[in-house]
N, C-alpha and C positions, 0 to 999 in steps of 0.2 A: 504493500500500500504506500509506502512511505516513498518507492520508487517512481509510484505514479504520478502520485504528487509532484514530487520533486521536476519529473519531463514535462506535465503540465505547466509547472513555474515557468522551466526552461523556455516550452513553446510561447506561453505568453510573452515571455520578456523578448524572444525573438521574432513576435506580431509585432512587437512594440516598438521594438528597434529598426521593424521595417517601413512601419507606418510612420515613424520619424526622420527617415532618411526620404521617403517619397513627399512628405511636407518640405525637408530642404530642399531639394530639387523641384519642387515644384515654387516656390519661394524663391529659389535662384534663376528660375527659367522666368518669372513675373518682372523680376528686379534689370533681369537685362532685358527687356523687353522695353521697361521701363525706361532706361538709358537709351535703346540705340534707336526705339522709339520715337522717344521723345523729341528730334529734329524734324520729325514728321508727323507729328500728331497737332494737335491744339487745344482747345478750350481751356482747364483752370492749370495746365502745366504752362502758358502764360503769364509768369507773376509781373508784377507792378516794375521791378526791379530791372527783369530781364527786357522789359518793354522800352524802360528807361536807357537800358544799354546800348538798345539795335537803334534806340532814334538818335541816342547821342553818336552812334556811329555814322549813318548816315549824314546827320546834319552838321556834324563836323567837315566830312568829304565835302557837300554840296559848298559848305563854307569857303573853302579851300579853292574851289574852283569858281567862286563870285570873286571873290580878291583876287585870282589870276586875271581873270579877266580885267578888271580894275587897274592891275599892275600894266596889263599890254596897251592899255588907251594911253599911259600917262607913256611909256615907252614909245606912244607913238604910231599904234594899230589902231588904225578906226573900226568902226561899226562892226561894219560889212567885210573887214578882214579877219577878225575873230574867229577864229576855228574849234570845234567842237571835235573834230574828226578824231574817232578810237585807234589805237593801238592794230585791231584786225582791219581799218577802212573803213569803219561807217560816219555818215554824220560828215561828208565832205563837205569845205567851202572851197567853191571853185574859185573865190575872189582873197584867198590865201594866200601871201607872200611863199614862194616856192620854195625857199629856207625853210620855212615851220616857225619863223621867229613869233609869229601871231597865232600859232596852237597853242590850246591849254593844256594838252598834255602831250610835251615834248617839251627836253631838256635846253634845246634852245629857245623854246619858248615859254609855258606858264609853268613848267617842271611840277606839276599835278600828276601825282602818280593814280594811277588810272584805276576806279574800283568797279571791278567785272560783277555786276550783277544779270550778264546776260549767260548763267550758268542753266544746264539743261538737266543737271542731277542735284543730288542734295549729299552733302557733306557725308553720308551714309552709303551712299554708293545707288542709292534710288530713285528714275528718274521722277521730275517733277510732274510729270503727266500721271503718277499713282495717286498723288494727293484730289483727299475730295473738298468739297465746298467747303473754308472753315477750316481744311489744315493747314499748317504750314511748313516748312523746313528752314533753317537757317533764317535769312530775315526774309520769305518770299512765303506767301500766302497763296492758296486757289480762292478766286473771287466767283467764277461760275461760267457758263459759255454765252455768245453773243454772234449771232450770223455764224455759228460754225465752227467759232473759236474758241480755246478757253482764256480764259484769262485771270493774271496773276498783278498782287499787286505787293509794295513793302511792307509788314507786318508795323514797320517803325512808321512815324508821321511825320512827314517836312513840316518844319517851325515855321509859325510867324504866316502871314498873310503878303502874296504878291498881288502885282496889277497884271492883266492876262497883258496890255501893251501900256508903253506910257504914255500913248496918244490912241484916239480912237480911229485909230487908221482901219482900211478895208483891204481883206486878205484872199479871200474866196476862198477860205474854209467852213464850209458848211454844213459837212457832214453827220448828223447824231449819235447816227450808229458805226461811224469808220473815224475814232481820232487817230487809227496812222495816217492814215490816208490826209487828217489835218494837221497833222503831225508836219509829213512829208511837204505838205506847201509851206508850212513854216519855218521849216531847216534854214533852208536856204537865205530868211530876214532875221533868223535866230540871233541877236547880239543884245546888247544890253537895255533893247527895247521893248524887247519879248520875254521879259523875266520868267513867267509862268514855265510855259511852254521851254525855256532854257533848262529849268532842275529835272524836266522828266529825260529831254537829249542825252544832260549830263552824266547819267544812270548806264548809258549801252542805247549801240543798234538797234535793240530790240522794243525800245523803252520810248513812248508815248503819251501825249496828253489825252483822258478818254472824252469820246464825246458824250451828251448828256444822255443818250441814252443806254450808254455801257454803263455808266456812274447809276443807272437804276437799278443793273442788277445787284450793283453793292451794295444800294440801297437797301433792296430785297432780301441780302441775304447778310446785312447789318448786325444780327442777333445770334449768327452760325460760327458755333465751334469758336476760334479765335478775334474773330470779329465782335462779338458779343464781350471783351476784353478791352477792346479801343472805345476810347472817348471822340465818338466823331465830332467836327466842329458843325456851325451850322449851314455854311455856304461852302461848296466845291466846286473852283471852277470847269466846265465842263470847257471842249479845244473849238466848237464850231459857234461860228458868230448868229445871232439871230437876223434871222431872213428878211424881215420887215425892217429892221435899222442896221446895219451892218457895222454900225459904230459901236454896237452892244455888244455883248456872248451871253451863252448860255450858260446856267449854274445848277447844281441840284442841290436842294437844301435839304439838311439830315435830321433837320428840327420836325418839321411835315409834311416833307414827301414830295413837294411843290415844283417844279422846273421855270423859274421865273428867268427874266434875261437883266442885264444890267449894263452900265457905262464900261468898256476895258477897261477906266482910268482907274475904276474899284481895286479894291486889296482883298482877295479871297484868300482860304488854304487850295493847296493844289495837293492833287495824288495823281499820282504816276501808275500806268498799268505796260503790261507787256503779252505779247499772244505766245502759244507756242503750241 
């Protein structure tokens, strides 16, 4: 009897032992999930702290490359020579000094080292096309699709309020639903006239002011996963001017949902999107 007992003991304490090695491992397979995760998920793994981090990184950059540009006028680049153009070619000005002394990111010129947000994976090795509405990796978010596309915006928020132009000059961007496309007509007037439309260029290739009707699906999906984390402001300027005064643009407001238009000369926040 005592023998029985005793293998009885044995088996339980070696139930015991196994039901506590498959808790750590299951406990160990949660916690890295957790970590390598985490550059690809969203909602409350977005603390306040980390939010502060990715804006003050980016708003630094964009910093960097206002004062370059700043430094090349007083050097003696005007306007319209100002070069935006990336490291791989995008973003050309054809009206460029052929040195590069009037880029901003080249060593003869604004010596702005270039911050590549036009990445196709995530830091994890996955591309960005896994991510759903609401997740994000690194500082890039999925905002939702639009004619087709999906589209990604920065998790961080550009500081401070710009003027979409400093005059209410007419561009013939008009599009709502295509801000490359308004994007692209404004490349090429992009200098320190076009502030808005400047911080989204400055980002990459890839990287656009949306029009007001891309800025609805942000709207729409305001409350999803990570987005539901940002403090949106109440005005975003959208990239296409209104059709009826071409002196105005469009804006979406995050307060009621409204797409009113207003003077260029206004100071809104701006977000940047990009397709892929």
């Amino acid at each position: 009897m005592s023998f029985y007992i005793q293998k009885k003991r044995e088996n339980t304490q070696n139930g015991n032992v196994l039901v506590l090695i498959f808790l750590v491992v299951g406990l160990v397979a949660a916690l890295s999930y957790a970590f390598t995760g985490s550059s690809r998920t969203s909602t409350s793994l977005l603390t306040e702290e980390r939010q502060k981090a990715l804006s003050y990184e980016l708003n630094e950059y964009l910093n960097n490359v206002k004062q370059a540009a700043k430094r090349l006028k007083l050097r003696g680049c005007s306007n319209s020579e100002i070069s935006y153009e990336t490291p791989s070619g995008d973003n050309v000005n054809a009206n460029a000094p052929s040195d590069e002394s009037c880029h901003i990111y080249r060593l003869t010129g604004g010596q702005v080292e270039f911050k590549d947000l036009d990445q196709t994976f995530c830091s994890d090795g996955d591309p960005i096309t896994n991510l759903e509405i609401g997740e994000y990796c690194d500082d890039l978010a999925y905002v939702g699709e639009h004619g087709g596309n999906r589209m990604y915006t920065p998790v961080s928020q550009i500081s401070g309020a710009h003027q979409w132009s400093v005059a209410n000059t007419t561009t013939g961007a008009t599009d709502a639903s295509d801000g490359l496309t308004n994007t692209s007509i404004l490349t090429p007037l992009v200098d320190t006239t076009y502030p808005a439309v400047a911080l989204c260029i400055a980002l990459g290739g890839k990287w656009y002011m949306p029009g007001s009707s891309e800025l609805q699906v942000l709207y729409d999906n305001r409350a999803v996963g990570v987005f539901a984390a940002i403090t949106w402001p109440n005005r975003l300027w959208g990239s296409n001017e209104f059709s009826g005064d071409p002196t105005r643009a469009r804006m979406k407001r995050f307060d009621n949902g409204a797409t009113p238009h207003g003077p260029k000369t206004n100071s809104y926040n701006v977000r940047c999107f990009r397709r892929d």
